[in-house]
C-alpha positions in Angstrom: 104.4 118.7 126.3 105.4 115.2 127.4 106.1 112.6 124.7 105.7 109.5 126.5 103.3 106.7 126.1 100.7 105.8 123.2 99.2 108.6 120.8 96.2 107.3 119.0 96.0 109.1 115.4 92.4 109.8 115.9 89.6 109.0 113.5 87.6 112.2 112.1 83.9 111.1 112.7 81.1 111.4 109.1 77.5 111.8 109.7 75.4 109.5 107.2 75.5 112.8 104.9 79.3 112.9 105.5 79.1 116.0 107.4 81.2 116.3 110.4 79.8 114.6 113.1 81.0 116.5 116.0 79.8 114.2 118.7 80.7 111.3 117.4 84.4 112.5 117.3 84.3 113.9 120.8 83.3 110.3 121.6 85.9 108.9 120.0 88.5 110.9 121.6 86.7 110.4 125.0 86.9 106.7 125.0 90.8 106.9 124.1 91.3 109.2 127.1 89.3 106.8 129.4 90.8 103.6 128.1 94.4 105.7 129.1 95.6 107.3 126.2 98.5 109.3 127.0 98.2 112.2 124.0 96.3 112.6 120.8 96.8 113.4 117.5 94.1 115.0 115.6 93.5 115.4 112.0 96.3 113.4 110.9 96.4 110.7 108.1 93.3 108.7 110.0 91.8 112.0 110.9 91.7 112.5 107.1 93.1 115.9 106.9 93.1 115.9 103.4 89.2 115.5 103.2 88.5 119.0 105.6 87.8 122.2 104.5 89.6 124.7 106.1 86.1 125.6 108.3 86.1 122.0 109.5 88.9 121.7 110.4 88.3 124.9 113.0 85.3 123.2 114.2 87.0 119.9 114.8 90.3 121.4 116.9 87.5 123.5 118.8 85.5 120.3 119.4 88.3 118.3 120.7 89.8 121.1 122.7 86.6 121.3 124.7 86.2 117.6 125.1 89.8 116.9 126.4 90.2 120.0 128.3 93.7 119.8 128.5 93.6 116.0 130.5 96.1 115.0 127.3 98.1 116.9 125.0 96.6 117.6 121.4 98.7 117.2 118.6 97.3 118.9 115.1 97.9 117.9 112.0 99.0 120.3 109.4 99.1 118.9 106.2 97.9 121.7 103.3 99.1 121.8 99.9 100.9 125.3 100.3 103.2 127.0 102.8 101.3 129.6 103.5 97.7 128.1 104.2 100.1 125.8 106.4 101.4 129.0 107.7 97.3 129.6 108.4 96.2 126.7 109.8 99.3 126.6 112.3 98.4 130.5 113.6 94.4 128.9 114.0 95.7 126.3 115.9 97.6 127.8 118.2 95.2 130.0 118.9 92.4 127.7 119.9 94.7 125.8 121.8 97.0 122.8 120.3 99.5 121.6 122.5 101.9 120.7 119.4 101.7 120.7 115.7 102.3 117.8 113.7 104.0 119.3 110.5 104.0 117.2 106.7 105.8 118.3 103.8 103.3 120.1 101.5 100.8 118.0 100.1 101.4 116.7 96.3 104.6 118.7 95.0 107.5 116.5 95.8 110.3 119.4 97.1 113.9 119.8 96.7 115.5 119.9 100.1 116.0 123.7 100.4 112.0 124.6 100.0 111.4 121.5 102.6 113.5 123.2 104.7 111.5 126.7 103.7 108.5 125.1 104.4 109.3 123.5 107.6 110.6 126.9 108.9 108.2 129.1 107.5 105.1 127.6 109.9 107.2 127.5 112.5 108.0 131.1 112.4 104.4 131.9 112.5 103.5 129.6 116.5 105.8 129.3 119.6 104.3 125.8 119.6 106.1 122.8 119.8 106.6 121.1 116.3 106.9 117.5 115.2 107.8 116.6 111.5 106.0 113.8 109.7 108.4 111.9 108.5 106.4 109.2 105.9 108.7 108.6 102.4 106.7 105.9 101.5 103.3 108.3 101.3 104.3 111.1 101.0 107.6 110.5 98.2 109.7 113.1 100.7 112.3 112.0 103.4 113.3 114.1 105.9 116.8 112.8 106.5 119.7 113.8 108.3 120.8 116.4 106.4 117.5 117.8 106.5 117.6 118.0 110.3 120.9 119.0 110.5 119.8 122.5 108.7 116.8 122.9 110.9 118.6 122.0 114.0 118.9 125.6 115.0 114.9 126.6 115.2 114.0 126.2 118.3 110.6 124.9 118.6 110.9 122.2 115.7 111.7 119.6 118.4 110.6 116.1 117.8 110.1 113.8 114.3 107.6 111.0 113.6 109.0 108.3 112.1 107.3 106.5 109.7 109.6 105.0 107.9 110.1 101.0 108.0 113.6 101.6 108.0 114.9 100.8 111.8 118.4 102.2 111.5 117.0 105.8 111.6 116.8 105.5 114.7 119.8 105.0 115.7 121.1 107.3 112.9 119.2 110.2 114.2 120.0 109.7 117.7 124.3 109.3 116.9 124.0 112.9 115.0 121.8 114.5 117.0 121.5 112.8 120.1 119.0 114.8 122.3 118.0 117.3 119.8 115.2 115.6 118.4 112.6 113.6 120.0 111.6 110.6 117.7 108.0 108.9 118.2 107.5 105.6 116.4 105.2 106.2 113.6 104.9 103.2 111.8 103.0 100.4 113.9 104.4 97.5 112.4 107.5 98.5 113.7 106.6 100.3 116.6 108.5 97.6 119.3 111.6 98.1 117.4 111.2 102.3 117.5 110.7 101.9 121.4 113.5 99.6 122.1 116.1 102.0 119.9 114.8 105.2 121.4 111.4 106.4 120.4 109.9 108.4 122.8 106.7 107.3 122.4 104.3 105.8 120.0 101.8 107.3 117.7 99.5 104.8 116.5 97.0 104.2 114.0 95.6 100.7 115.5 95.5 101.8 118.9 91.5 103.6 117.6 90.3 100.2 117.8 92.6 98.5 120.3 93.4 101.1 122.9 93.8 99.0 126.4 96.7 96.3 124.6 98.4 99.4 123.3 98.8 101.4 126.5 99.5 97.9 127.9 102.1 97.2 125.4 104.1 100.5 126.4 103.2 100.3 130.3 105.4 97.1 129.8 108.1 98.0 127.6 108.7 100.8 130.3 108.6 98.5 133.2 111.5 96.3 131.1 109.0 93.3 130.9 109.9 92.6 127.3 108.2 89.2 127.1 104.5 90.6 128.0 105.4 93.4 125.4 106.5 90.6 122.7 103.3 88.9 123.5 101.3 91.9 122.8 102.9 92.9 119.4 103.0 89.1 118.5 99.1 89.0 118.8 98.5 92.5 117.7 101.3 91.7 114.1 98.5 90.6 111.6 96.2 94.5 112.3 99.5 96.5 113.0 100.6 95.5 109.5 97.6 97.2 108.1 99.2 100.8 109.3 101.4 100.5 106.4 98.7 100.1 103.5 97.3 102.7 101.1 93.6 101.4 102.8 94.7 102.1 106.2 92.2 104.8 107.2 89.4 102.6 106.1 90.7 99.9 107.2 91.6 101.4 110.8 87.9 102.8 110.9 86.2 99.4 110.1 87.8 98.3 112.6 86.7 100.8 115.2 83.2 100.1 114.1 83.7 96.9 114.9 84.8 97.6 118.1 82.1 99.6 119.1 84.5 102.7 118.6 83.3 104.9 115.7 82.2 104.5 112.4 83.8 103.5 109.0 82.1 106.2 107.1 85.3 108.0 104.7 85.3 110.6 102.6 85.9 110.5 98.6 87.9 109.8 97.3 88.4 106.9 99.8 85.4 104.2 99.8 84.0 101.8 102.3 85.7 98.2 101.9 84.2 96.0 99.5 84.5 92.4 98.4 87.2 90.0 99.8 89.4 93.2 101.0 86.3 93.9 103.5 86.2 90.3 104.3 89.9 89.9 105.3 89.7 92.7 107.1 86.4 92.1 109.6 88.4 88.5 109.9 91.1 89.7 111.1 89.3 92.2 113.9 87.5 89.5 114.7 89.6 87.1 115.6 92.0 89.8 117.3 88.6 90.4 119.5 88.3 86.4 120.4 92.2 86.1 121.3 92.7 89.4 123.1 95.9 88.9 125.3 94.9 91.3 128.5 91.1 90.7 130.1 89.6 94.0 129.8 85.8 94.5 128.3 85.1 96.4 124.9 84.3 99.3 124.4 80.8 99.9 123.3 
């Protein structure tokens, strides 16, 4: 598993009839790969998790793990509203053939710290698969702090954290108490310059569906120590990176794939297609990110 470079949370592709569209997302993951993705997560919060039955979601890791063929790692979400269908889901996954799992507190019931812990150790018990926690206390009303780590320190294969909190300082907190331990991946776009420069591995990115080449870009220079052409990058990309932290940010992140000639913005209920002057601001903004692109490469179409 390496951890370095841009993850796109990939988008979970809806027929008209909101079936899964199969194709559609192997597309979608296809054009990441091609426009130099260096990993992808699947089935996350844009890949609408919450929305699948367990069936689809079978289908969907299959799909992708034929299309990618192993030229990226896969990270799956596993986001289920019990320990044991997470327990499930993770023994599935490995077994088709995730390269990581991507593990969130259960869904709805808001945990005291020892049956996060539980649940955090309990899926890992059941895959020899690497294991990153989701760390999102704004979404998800759970925050896997310090202490939290410090009593899952000693499982082995619970080895890196997303951090999706728009609280900076973790980063440095996290790395002072545990140093090497855990591997931390900026989660949170809008502060995804300010992950990298404090330690984060890599990036795992919501905008990068619709705006793949100036995210890879973005990285490529913050490795290469040319902060400038970085700041110029987040500077332009600011205004849609900011949407990564809104309640609307899967419809919002698919519009703008659709705009982009990337995918399409069909969600599933209970999430609804834009509408009125949210839709509007929205398309403006894409658009004008499209007419002021700060690196000469074509669309994807």
């Amino acid at each position: 598993m390496k951890w370095n470079g841009v993850f796109p949370a990939a988008t979970t592709q809806f027929a008209p009839d909101l079936s899964i569209d199969i194709k559609a997302t192997q597309h979608v993951l296809e054009a990441l790969i091609h426009d130099g993705v260096h990993g992808l997560v699947i089935m996350g919060t844009c890949g609408e998790n919450n929305s699948l039955e367990p069936e689809e979601k079978i289908r969907i890791l299959e799909a992708a793990c034929e299309v990618i063929n192993k030229r990226v790692p896969i990270i799956v979400g596993i986001s289920e509203l019990t320990t044991s269908r997470g327990v499930k889901f993770a023994k599935e996954a490995t077994r088709i053939g995730a390269d990581c799992l991507m593990v969130l507190p259960a869904m709805v019931y808001v945990p005291k710290e020892y049956e996060l812990i539980n649940h955090f150790r309990e899926i890992a018990k059941a895959t020899d698969l690497p294991i990153m926690l989701y760390n999102n206390p704004t979404a998800y009303r759970v925050n896997i702090d310090t202490p939290v780590l410090s009593q899952l320190s000693d499982v082995k294969n619970i080895v890196a954290i997303k951090e999706s909190s728009a609280n900076t300082r973790r980063y440095t907190d996290i790395y002072n108490q545990f140093k090497e331990r855990f591997i931390i991946m900026a989660g949170l776009d809008d502060v995804a310059f300010e992950g990298l420069l404090l330690g984060a591995k890599g990036w795992i990115s919501g905008l990068t569906s619709a705006f793949p080449q100036e995210s890879v870009a973005l990285v490529k220079a913050l490795e290469e120590g040319d902060i400038q052409t970085a700041l110029n990058i987040y500077r332009w990309f600011m205004p849609l990176l900011h949407l990564d932290a809104e309640h609307d940010l899967v419809q919002c992140i698919k519009l703008a794939e659709q705009i982009m000639g990337r995918g399409s913005e069909r969600v599933r209920a209970p999430r609804y297609l834009l509408q009125g002057e949210r839709r509007q601001e929205i398309i403006k903004l894409v658009e004008k990110a499209a007419q002021t692109r700060p690196i000469s490469l074509p669309n994807v179409a």
